[in-house]
C-alpha positions as CSV (number, residue, x, y, z in Angstrom):
1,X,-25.1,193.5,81.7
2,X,-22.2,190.7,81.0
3,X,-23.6,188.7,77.8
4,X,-20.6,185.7,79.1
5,X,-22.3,185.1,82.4
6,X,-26.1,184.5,83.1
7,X,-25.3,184.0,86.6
8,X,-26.3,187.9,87.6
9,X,-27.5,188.0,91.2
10,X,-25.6,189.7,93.8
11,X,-25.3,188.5,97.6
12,X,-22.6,190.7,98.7
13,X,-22.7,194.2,99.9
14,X,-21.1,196.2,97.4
15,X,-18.6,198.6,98.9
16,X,-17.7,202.2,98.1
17,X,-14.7,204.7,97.2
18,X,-15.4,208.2,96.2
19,X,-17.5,207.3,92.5
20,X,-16.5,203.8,92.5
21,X,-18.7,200.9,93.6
22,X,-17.4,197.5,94.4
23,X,-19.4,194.1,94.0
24,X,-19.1,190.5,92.7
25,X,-21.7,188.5,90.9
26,X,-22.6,184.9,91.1
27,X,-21.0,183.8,88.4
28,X,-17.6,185.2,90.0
29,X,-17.2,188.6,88.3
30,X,-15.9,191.4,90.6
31,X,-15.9,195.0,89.1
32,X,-15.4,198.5,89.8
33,X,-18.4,200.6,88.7
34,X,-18.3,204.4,87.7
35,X,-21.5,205.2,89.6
36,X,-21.1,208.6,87.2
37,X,-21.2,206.9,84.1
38,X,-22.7,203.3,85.0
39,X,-20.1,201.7,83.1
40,X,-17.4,199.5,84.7
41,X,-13.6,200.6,84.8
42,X,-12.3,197.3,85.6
43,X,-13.0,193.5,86.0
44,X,-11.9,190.8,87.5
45,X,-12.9,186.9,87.2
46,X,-12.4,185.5,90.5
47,X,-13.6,182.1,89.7
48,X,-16.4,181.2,91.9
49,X,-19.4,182.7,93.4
50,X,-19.3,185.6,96.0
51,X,-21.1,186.2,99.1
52,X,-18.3,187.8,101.3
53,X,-18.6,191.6,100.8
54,X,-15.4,193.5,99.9
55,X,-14.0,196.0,101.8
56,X,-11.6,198.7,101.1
57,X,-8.7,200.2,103.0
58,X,-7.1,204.1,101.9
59,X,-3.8,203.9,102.8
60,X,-0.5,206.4,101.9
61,X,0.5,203.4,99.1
62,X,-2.9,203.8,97.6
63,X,-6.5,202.6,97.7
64,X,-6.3,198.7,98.0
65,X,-9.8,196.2,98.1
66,X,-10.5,192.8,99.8
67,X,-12.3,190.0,98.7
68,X,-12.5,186.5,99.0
69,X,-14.5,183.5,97.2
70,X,-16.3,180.4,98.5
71,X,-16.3,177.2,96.9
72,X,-19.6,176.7,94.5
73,X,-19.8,176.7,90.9
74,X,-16.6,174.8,90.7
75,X,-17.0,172.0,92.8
76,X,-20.2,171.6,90.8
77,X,-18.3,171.1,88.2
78,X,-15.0,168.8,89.1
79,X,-16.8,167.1,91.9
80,X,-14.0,167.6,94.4
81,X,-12.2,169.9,96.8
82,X,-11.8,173.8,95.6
83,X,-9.8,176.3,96.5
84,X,-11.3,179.9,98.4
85,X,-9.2,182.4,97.2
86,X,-8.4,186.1,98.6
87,X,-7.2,188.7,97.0
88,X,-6.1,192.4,97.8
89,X,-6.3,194.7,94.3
90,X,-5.5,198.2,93.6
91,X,-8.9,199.4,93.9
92,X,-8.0,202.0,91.1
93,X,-6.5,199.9,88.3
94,X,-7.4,196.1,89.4
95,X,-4.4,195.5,89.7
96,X,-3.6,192.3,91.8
97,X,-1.7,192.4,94.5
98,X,-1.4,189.1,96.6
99,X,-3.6,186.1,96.1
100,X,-3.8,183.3,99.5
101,X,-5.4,179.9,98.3
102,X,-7.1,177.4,100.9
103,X,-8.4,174.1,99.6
104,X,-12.2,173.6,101.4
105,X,-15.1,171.1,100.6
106,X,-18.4,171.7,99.3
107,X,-21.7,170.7,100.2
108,X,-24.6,170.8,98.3
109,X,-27.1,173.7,99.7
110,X,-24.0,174.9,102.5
111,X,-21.1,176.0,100.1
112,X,-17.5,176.3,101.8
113,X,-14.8,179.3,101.6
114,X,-15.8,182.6,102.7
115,X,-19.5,183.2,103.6
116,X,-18.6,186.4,106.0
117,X,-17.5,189.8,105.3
118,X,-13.4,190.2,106.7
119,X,-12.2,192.1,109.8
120,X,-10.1,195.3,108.1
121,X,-7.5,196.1,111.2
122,X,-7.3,199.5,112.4
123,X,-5.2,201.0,115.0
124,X,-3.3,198.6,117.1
125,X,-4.3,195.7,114.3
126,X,-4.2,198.1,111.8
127,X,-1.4,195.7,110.1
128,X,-3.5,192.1,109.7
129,X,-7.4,191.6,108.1
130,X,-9.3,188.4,109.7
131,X,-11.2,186.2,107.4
132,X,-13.5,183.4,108.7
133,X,-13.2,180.0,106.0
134,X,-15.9,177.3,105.9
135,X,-15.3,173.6,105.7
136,X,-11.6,173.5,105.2
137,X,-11.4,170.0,106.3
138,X,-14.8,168.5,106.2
139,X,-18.6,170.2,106.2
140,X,-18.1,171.4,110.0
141,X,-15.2,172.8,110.4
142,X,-13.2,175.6,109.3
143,X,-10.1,178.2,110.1
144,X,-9.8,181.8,111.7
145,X,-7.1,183.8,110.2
146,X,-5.0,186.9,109.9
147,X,-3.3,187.9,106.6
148,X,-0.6,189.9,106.7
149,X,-2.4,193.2,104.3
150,X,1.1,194.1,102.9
151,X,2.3,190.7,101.7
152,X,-0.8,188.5,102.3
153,X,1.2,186.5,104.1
154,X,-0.2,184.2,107.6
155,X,0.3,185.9,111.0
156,X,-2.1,183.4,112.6
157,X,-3.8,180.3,111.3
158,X,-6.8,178.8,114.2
159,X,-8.4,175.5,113.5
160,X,-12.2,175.7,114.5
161,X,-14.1,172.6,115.3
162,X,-17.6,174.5,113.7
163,X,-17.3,177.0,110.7
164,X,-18.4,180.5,111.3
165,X,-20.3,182.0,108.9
166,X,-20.7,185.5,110.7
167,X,-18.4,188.6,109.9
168,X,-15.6,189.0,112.8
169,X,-16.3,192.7,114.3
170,X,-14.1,194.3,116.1
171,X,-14.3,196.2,119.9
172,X,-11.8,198.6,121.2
173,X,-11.7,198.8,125.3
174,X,-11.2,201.9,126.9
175,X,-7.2,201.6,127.6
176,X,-7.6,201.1,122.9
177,X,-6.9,197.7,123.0
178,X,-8.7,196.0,120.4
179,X,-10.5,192.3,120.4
180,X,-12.2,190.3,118.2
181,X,-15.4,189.3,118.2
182,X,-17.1,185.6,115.8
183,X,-19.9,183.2,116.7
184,X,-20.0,179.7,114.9
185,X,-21.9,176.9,114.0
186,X,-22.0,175.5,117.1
187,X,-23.7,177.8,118.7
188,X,-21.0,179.8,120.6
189,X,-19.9,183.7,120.5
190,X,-16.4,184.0,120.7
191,X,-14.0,187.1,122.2
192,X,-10.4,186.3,121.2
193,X,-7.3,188.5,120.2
194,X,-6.6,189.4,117.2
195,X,-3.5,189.4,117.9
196,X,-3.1,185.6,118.3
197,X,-6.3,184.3,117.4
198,X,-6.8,182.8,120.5
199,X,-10.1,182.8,122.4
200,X,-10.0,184.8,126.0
201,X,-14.2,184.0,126.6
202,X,-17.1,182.4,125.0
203,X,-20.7,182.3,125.8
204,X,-23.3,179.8,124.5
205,X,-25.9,181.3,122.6
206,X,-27.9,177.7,122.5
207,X,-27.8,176.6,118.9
208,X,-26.3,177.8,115.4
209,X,-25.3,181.3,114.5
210,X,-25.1,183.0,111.1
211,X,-25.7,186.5,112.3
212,X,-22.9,188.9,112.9
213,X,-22.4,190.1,116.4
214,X,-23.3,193.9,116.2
215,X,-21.7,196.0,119.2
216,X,-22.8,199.3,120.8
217,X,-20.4,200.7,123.9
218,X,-20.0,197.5,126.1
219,X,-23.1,195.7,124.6
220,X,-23.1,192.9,122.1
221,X,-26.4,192.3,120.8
222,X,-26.9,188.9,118.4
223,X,-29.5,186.5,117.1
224,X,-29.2,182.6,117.1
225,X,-31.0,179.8,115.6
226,X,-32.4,179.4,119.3
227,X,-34.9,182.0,118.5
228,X,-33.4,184.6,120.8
229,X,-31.8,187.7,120.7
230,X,-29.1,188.2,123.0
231,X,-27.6,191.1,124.4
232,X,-24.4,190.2,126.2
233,X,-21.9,192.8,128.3
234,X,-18.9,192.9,127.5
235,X,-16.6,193.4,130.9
């Protein structure tokens, strides 16, 4: 219990290593918690509300997690454009390691930043994570984009007419090439490589998505604000 914040519910998926558990509050606190003990080993103020959940990455260079902020409490406040901020910490210490800013709106009820959970690379794009950012230029659009995860610098930057919401998932083919997977506000579900960012297919799903795209061998299953569930083969 944090006596500073009254802002204590939780919207993100808290994410594990070993004894640790990883979460963010809404009034912008991220900790590590000693499941063992219950008591937190470290904290960090990230500034804002939190509904992206964090995800972490066990490397040779150490245990490193993700997480990124949406634009809320603060625009409340100054009335005006916010930076969404990631971050990559030392999972261990919370120690920072590389912080990428990105100016969005906000909109009363639909908050810009990151609403979705990021795209960790592994194997061939085992060198980038993918984030999707609401309303960097006004309350429908937004950016696809890769971080590099060493430096947090940009490998690709994609300007999207409708902001995604959803968490990008990845799908390996059978050759182990890897593409990416989003849907969007508008309504479409998006394969594109990760690589470049750029989109190879899309298929209307007939009106707004928020839901993830969840994949089982060639199958993509979905839901849309069209009252459906899709299943859609991927060829």
């Amino acid at each position: 219990k944090d006596s500073t914040n009254i802002e204590l519910g939780i919207e993100n998926s808290p994410a594990y290593y070993k004894n640790y558990m990883y979460f963010c509050d809404n009034g912008g606190i991220f900790q590590c918690l000693d499941l063992n003990t219950l008591k937190p080993v470290w904290a960090y103020d990230v500034g804002d509300d939190t509904d992206s959940s964090p995800v972490i990455e066990e490397t040779s260079e150490g245990t490193f997690v993700y997480t990124a902020n949406q634009v809320d409490k603060r625009s409340q406040i100054s009335k005006s454009r916010e930076n969404c901020n990631i971050r990559k910490f030392n999972a261990l210490t919370g120690e920072l390691i590389w912080q990428k800013d990105y100016s969005c709106v906000y909109s009363y009820y639909i908050n810009g930043g990151a609403l979705g959970t990021p795209l960790l690379g592994k194997d061939d794009i085992s060198d980038i994570i993918i984030f999707t950012i609401c309303f960097t230029g006004s309350s429908q659009d937004g950016i696809l984009l890769a971080l590099d995860k060493t430096t947090g610098a940009e490998v690709w930057k994609r300007q999207l007419d409708a902001y995604s919401w959803c968490s990008p998932v990845a799908v390996k083919s059978s050759e182990g090439k890897t593409y990416g997977l989003f849907t969007d506000f508008y309504g479409l579900l998006h394969l594109f490589d990760p690589k470049t960012g750029k989109d190879l297919h899309t298929v209307s799903l007939g009106a707004n998505v928020e839901s993830s795209p969840a994949v089982y061998d060639d199958m993509i299953v979905v839901g849309s604000y069209a009252k459906k569930i899709f299943g859609i083969k991927i060829k």
